[in-house]
Every structure is written in structure tokens, then in C-alpha cells.
N, C-alpha and C positions, 0 to 999 in steps of 0.2 A: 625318721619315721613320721615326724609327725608333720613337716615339709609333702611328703609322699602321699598322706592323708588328706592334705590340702587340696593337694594337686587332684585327688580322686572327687575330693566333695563339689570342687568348680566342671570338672569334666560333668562328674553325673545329673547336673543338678543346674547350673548356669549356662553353658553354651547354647548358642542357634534356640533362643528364647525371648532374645530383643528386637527379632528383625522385621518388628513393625511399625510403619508413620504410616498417617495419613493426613491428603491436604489435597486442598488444590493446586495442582502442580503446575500450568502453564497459565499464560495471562498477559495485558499489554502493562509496559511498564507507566506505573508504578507500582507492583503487584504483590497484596499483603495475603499472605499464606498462613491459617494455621493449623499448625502439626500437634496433631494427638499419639500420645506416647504407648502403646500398647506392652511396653516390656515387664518383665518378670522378676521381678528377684532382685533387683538391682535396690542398693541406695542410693545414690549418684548418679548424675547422668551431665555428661558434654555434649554440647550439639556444637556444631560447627558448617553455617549454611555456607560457605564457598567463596562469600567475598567478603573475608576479613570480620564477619560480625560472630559472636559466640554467646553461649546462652548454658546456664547451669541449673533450670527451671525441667521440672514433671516433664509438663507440658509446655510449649512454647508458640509465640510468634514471632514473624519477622517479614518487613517487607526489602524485596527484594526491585532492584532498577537495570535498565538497560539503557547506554551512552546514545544517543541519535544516530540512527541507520545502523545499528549494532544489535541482529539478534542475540540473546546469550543464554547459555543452558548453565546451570550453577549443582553442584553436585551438594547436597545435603548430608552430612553425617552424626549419627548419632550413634556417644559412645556410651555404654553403661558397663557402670561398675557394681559388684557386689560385695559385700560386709566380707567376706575373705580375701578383695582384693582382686577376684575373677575379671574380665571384661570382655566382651563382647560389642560387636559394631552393627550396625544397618545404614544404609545407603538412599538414597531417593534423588530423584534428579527435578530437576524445576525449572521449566521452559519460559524467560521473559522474552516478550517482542517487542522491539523499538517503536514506537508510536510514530506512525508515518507523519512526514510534513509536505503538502502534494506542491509544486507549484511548477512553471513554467513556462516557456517564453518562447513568442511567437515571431518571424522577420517582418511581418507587417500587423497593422491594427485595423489600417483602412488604405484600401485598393481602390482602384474603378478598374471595373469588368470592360474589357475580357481582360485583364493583368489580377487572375484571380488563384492564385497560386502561393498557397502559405506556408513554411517550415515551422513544423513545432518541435522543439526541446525539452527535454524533460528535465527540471531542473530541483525535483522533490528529493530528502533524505528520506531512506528507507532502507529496512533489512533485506537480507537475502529472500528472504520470505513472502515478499511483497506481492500482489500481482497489479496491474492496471487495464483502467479503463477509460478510455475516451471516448467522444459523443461531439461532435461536431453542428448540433443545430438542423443538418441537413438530410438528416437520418441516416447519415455513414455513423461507423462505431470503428474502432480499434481495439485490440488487445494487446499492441505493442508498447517497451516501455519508452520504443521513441517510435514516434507514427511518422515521421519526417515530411515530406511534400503532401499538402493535402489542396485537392483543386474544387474550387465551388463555380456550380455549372449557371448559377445567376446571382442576381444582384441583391443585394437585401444586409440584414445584421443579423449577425449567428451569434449564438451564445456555445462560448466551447468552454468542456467541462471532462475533467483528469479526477476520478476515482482513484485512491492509491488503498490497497487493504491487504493487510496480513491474514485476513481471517480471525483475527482476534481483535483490532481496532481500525479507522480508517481514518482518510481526513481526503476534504474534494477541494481543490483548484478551480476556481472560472473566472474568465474572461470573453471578452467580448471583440469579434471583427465585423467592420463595413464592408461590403463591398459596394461601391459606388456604382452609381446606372452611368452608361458611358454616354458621350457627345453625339446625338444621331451625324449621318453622315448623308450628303445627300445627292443621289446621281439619279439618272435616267438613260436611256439609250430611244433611239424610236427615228424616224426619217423618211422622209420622202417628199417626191414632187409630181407636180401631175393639174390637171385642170380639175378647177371647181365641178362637181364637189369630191374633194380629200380623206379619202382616210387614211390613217397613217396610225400605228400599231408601235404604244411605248410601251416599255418596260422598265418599271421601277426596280431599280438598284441601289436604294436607301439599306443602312443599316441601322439599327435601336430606335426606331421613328415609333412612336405610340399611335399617334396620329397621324395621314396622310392627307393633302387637299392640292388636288392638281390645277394647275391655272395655266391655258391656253392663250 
């Protein structure tokens, strides 16, 4: 009977009374959370954040990590107990994002034009989560996480630069490519014969000449 009575005073009076946290729940690692205890009735309480850490405090904190290139969701629970030995559970989840590392690696550094044709590789840790952004100097952009053949249509040094971001932290990549001004090249075409006085009709066939000065 008095087992029975037990069991009546925890039903009416303990259950679906604990089932509240709150915290900030998502964030880049290394990410310190803390949980306020909204429960009822309880003396006791276990909390048990999801990786091995446990806490027998009201209220509590804890910071919680994510491994490199490893988002991770961690379930939160907290258990209370009441003075008959009642218990009750609540649940919460908590979103860490691996804190990007951008970096990247290019087939050349310095070219001469026209051999201006570069592969970039993406070579950053990052979660699923990620997204990227590239920038090439030249005012192309990318949103790929590998942009692969990238062609510059003249000669000069570009600054290239890899945004990596979760949306909750980032981190940016840059380097730097030449492209070399190329060797001018130098032809004509033009002919003819005939009696004084001659004209004769050339045509410059030069290639990357800055300057020309013809001499007869």
C-alpha cells in the first residue's frame, strides 16, 4: 500500500516538470554553453552533456569541442530526481562547428603570358558545413570548393584569396601569382618593286611590342 502511494505521489505531482534548459545551443568550437535549470520538485539532478563530461550542479556549464573538419551535434541530458526517488529526463541538443583551416595550393606561382593558366586545389580542413569563396584579383569569383583551371587574360600579380566559413566561424587563405609580360616577337610582311618613286604597303606582324619604331 504504501509502495502504491508512492508510485501515485511521483505520477501526480513529479513527471513532465523537468523538461526545461536553456543555453546557447550551437557555436564554433570551442564552445562554452550555459544551461539554466528550470525544473520542479527535484533534489538531485545529473546532467550528462554527450561527451563523457557529467555535472551534479542546479545549474551548470560546460564547454563543449569539435575534432578539425568534424561538425558535431552532442545531445544534452538532464536527469532529475525527487525526495521519493521519482525521475524525470529532458534532452537538448548542441550544434559545435569545426573551426575552418582555409588553405591551398596552386600548379604555378609565376607564369609568362600567354602560358597563363593556373589549377587551384583546395587544401583546407573543414566541416560538412563549410561553404567557400574564391576571388582571383581579376574580378572572377568562385563558389566552388575546388575552382580547378583558372585562366588570366593578361599579365600582371593577382592576389588569390579562399574564404572558408560555416556560418558560425571562418578563416581566409591568400596567395599570390605573376604572370610574366611575354618576349615581344617581331615580323612584318610588306614588298614590292618598281621605279622611283616607291611605295610599298607593310604590315606589322609584331606580337606584346609596347612600343613600335619602324626603320627603312
Amino acid at each position: 500500500m504504501q509502495a502504491a502511494a508512492a508510485k501515485m505521489w511521483c505520477t501526480s505531482r513529479f513527471f513532465l516538470k523537468w523538461r526545461h534548459i536553456e543555453g546557447g545551443l550551437s557555436g564554433c568550437t570551442p564552445l562554452d554553453v550555459d544551461f539554466l535549470n528550470l525544473s520542479d520538485g527535484a533534489v538531485t539532478y545529473e546532467w550528462n552533456f554527450g561527451d563523457g563530461g557529467q555535472s551534479a550542479t542546479t545549474h551548470t556549464s560546460h564547454t563543449f569541442t569539435a575534432a578539425p573538419g568534424e561538425d558535431t551535434q552532442y545531445t544534452v541530458t538532464l536527469t532529475a530526481t525527487s525526495v521519493h526517488g521519482c525521475t524525470d529526463t529532458a534532452e537538448v541538443s548542441v550544434q559545435v562547428f569545426a573551426q575552418p583551416d582555409a588553405s591551398f595550393v596552386s600548379s604555378g606561382t609565376q607564369l609568362t603570358y600567354p602560358d597563363a593558366e593556373v589549377v587551384f586545389s583546395n587544401t583546407s580542413t573543414a566541416g560538412e558545413s563549410a561553404a567557400y569563396y574564391w576571388t582571383f584579383g581579376d574580378g572572377q569569383v568562385s563558389y566552388a570548393q575546388n575552382p580547378g583551371t583558372h585562366t588570366f587574360n593578361s599579365w600582371g600579380t593577382y592576389d588569390i584569396t579562399l574564404e572558408v566559413d560555416n556560418g558560425m566561424c571562418s578563416d581566409v587563405a591568400t596567395s599570390a601569382v605573376q604572370i610574366l609580360a611575354p618576349v615581344p616577337t617581331i615580323g612584318f610582311t610588306g614588298e614590292g618593286t618598281g621605279c622611283a618613286p616607291l611605295t610599298v604597303a607593310f604590315q606589322n606582324e609584331s606580337s606584346y611590342a609596347r612600343d613600335r619604331k619602324s626603320v627603312v
